[in-house]
C-alpha positions, 0 to 999 in steps of 0.5 A, a space after each residue: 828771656 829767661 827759662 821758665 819750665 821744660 816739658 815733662 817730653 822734652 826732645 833735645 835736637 843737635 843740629 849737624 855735629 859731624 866731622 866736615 862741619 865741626 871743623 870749620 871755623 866758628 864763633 862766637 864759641 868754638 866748635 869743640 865747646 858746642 860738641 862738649 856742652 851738647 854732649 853733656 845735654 845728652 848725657 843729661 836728656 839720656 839719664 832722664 829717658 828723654 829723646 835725643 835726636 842727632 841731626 845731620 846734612 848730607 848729599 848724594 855724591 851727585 847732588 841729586 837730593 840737594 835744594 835745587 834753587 839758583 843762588 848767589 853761593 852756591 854749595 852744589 857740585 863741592 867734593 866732600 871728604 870721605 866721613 864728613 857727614 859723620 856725628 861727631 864721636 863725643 855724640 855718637 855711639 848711643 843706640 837710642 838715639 834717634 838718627 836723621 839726615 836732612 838734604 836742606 837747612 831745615 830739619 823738619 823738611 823731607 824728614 821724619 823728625 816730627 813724626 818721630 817727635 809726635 810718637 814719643 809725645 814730645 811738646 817741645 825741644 832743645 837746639 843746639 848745633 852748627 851754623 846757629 843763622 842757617 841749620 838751627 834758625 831753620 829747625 826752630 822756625 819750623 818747630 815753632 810752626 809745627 807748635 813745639 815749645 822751642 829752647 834754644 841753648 845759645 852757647 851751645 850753638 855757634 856759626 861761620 859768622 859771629 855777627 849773624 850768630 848774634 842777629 839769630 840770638 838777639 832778634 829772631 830767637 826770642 820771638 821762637 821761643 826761650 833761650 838760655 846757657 846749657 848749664 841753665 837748661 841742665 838746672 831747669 831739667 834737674 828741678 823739673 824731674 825727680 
């Protein structure tokens, strides 16, 4: 699908770009490719005055605000180091961006992304992020569910697993919404502003 217009309040949302997460292994684009063309959506979102909206997971050090359900592969009771819940630096250091920590895969659940979102009159979003099949799938289901326009800049997303980046891309992102590269997403945005 192509690009067909982004909303005159388009919030772009980066999902988990901090220090632990960026340095795991990634594909189908390597992590520091998904951090540069992030990084150059928000220069881009931040000189058109539009939201920019830095996503990170973290956890109590007692796990006591983490997903309580059983699984196969189980996250629960892992040390992290020390900043590894950290943004990432290309992104951080912009005082009016709009901070949140989430304690799950979804951005929207437990947090105040969407009323964030509503009071600056946002219709719709640009994801990127790390892992494209967990945090940004579930960020653009429920974006979708709230109703915001969802674009998804598929180069600027990656995952531990390329197979399951690609099943995201391919079979789940289109029916949420329109995809395209981060260099189409900053065309779109130069033609639809002044």
């Amino acid at each position: 699908m192509s690009l067909t217009t982004l909303d005159p309040r388009t919030a772009l949302v980066a999902i988990d770009l901090q220090n632990g997460i960026v340095g795991m292994p990634v594909g189908p684009h390597p992590a520091a490719d998904v951090v540069a063309r992030t990084a150059e959506l928000a220069d881009a979102f931040r000189s058109h005055g539009l939201p920019v909206v830095l996503v990170r997971v973290s956890f109590a050090a007692d796990w006591a605000d983490a997903v309580p359900g059983r699984t196969e592969r189980q996250a629960r009771g892992l040390a992290f180091p020390d900043g590894w819940d950290v943004i990432v630096d290309e992104l951080s250091g912009h005082p009016g961006d709009i901070h949140v920590t989430k304690h799950n895969w979804n951005a929207f659940h437990g947090t105040d992304l969407d009323v964030q979102l509503r009071r600056r009159g946002v219709t719709q979003i640009v994801l990127t992020g790390i892992a494209t099949s967990i945090g940004v799938e579930s960020t653009a289901r429920a974006a979708y569910e709230h109703g915001y326009h969802v674009t998804l800049a598929t180069d600027a997303m990656a995952d531990g697993d390329a197979e399951a980046h690609r099943g995201s891309v391919e079979r789940i992102f289109p029916r949420l919404g329109e995809s395209g590269t981060a260099a189409d997403i900053l065309e779109l945005l130069d033609k639809t502003r002044d």
